[in-house]
C-alpha positions in Angstrom: -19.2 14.8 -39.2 -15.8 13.4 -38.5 -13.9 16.4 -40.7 -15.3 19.3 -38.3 -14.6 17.0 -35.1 -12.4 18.9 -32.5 -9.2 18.2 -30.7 -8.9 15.3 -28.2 -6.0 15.7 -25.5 -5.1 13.1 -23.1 -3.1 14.6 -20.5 -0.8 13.0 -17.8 -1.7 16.0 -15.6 -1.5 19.9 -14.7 -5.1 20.6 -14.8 -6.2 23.9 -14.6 -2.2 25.1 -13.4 -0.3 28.1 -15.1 2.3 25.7 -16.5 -0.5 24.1 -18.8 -2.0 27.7 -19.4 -0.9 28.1 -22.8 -2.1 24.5 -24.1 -5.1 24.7 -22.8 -5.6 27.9 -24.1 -4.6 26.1 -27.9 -7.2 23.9 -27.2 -10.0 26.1 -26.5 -8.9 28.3 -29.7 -9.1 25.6 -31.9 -12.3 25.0 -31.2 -13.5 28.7 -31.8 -11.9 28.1 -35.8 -14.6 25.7 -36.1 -17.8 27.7 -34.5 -17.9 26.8 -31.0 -17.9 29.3 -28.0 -15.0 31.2 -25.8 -16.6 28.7 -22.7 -14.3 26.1 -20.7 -16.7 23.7 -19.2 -15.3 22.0 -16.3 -16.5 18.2 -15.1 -15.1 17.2 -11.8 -16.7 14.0 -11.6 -13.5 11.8 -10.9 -13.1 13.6 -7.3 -17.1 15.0 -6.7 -16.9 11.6 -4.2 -13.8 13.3 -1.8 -15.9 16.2 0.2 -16.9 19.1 -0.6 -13.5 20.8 0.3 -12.3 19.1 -2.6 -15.1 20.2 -4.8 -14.6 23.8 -4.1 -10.5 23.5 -4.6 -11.4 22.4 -7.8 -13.7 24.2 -8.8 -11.5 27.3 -7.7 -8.4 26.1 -9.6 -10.3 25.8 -12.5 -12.0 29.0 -12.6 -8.7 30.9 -11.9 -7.4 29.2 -15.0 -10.3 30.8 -16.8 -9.7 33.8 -15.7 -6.2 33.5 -16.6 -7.2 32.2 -20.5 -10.2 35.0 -20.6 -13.1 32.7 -21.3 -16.2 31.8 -19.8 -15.6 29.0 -17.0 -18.9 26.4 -16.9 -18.7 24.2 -13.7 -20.8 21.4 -14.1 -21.0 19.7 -10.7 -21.4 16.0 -12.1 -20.9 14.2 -8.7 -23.9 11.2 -9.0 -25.0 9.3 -11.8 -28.2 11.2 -11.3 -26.6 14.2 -12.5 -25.5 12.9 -15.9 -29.2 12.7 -16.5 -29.8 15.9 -15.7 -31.0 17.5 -19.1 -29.8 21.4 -17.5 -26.8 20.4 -17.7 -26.8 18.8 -21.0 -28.0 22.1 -22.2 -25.1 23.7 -20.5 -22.7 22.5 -22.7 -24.4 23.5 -25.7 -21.7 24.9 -28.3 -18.7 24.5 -25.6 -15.3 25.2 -26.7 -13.7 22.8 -24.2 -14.6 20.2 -22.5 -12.1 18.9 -19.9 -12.2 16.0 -17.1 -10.6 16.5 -14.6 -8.4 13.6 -12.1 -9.3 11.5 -9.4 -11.0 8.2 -9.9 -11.3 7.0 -13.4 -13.2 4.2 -12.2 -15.9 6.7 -11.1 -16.2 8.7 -14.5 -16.9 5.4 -16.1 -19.8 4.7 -13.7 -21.1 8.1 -13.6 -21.1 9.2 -17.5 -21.5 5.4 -19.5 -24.8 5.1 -21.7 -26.0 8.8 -20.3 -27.7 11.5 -22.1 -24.9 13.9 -20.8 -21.8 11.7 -22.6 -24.2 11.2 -25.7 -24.1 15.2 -25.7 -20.6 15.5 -25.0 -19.4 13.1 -27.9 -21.9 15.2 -30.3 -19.9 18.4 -29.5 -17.1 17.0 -30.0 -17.5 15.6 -32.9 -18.7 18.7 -34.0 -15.8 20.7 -33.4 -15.4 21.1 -29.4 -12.4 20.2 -28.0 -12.3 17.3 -25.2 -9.6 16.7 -22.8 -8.9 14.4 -19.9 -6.3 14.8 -17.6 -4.9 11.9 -15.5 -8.8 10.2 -14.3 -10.0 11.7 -17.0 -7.7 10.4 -20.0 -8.4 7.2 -18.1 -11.7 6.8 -18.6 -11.9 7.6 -22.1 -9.8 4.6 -23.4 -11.5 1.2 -23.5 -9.4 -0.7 -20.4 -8.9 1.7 -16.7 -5.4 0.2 -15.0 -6.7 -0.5 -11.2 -5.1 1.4 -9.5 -7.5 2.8 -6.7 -9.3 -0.4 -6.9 -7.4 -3.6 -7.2 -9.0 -4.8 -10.5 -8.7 -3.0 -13.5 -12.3 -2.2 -15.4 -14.0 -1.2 -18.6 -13.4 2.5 -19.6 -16.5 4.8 -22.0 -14.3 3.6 -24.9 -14.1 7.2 -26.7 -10.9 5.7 -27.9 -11.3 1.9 -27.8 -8.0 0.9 -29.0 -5.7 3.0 -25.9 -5.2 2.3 -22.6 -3.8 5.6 -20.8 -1.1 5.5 -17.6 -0.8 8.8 -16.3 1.3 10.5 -14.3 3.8 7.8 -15.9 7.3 9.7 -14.9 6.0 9.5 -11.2 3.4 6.5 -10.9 6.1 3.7 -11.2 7.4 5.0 -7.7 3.8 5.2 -6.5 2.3 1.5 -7.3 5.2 0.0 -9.6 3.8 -3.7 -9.4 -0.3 -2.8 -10.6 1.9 -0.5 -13.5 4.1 -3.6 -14.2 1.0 -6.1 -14.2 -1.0 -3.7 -16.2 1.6 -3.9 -19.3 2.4 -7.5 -19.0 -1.5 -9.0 -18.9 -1.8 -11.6 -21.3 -4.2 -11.2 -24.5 -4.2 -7.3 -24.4 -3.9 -5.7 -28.0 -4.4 -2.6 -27.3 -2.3 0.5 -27.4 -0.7 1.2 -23.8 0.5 4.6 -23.2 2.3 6.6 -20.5 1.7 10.2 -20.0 4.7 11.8 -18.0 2.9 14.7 -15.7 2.5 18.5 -17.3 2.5 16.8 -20.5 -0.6 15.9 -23.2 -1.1 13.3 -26.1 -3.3 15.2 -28.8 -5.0 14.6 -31.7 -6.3 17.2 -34.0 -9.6 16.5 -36.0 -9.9 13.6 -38.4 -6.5 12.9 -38.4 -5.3 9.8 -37.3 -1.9 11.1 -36.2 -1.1 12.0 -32.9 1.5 14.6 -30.9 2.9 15.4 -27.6 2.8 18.9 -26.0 4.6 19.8 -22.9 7.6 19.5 -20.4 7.8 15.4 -20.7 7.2 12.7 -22.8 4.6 9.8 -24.0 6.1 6.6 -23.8 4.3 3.8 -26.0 4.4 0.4 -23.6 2.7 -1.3 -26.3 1.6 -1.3 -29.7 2.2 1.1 -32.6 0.4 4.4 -32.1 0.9 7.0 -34.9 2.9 9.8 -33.4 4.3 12.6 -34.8 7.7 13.2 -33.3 
């Protein structure tokens, strides 16, 4: 299954925004080459806990972006744990082209998605050819350690990608909380690979391939370790 499995894309952030329009677009295309559907499924967990006036601004922003791209926008409102049981919207994402989480809390991804029937399903599309991205929360959660950073401890992520650890926002978030950043490299015993994400830009990896690449206006800066990227 691994040869058909779609594009992964860790981004730093942008969600949803003009200036990130064309990737996401690249993403969603390159999941139609391998059968999927034109539709851009949109899983706001990471912020469903900030009020409804949050919900709706992103729900908006991400449905103008569809409407930008020319697809058909799914909103799955994934704001309890509940939810991720919910075998509707399981079936929603039948076939999807991209799958994209958006930011927030990464912390609250983990909780909400780990050991559910609605990650099991997402992990099956993509592995069979739809593309899955995280942006900021999002790419968070998918590595196997989530830096604290709204709560003080750090915690364990879905490990999607066991071996990364994703800072985002990494041009910005050493002015924001430079001592949890600082802490967060230096902790003793990690082996991982630690990687910062500067903002409007993405860390992607195409199929089977163990090689990875950077798209957008900044860079990926590898903090520790000896991930395979394609400069």
């Amino acid at each position: 299954m691994a040869s058909n499995r779609g594009v992964i894309a860790l981004v730093g952030s942008g969600e949803y925004l003009p200036v990130m329009q064309g990737f996401e677009t690249g993403l969603l295309h390159s999941a139609l080459t391998r059968g999927k559907k034109n539709t851009f499924v949109q899983i706001p967990t990471a912020s469903s806990h900030e009020g409804e006036d949050r919900q709706k601004f992103w729900k908006r922003r991400g449905l103008e972006q569809v409407a930008r791209i020319g697809c058909e926008g799914i909103y799955l409102p994934i704001h309890e744990r509940e939810d991720a049981f919910n075998l509707d919207f399981v079936e929603m994402i039948n076939g999807a082209g991209l799958i994209y989480f958006s930011g927030g809390d990464p912390h609250r991804i983990t909780e909400v998605f780990k050991d559910s029937p609605l990650w099991e399903k997402i992990i099956n599309e993509w592995e069979s050819g739809s593309s899955l991205a995280g942006c900021s929360a999002g790419a968070m959660a998918f590595g196997g350690t989530i830096m604290g950073i709204r709560k003080s401890h750090h915690s364990e992520g879905l490990n999607l990608l066991s071996d990364i650890e994703v800072i985002p926002h990494y041009d910005k978030i050493l002015g924001w909380v430079p001592d949890r950043v600082a802490s967060f490299i230096a902790r003793a015993g990690a082996d991982t690979n630690l990687v910062g994400i500067d903002e409007n830009t993405a860390l992607v990896r195409e199929g089977a391939e163990n090689v990875w690449r950077v798209t957008g206006a900044g860079r990926v800066h590898v903090l520790r370790g000896a991930l395979n990227i394609n400069t």
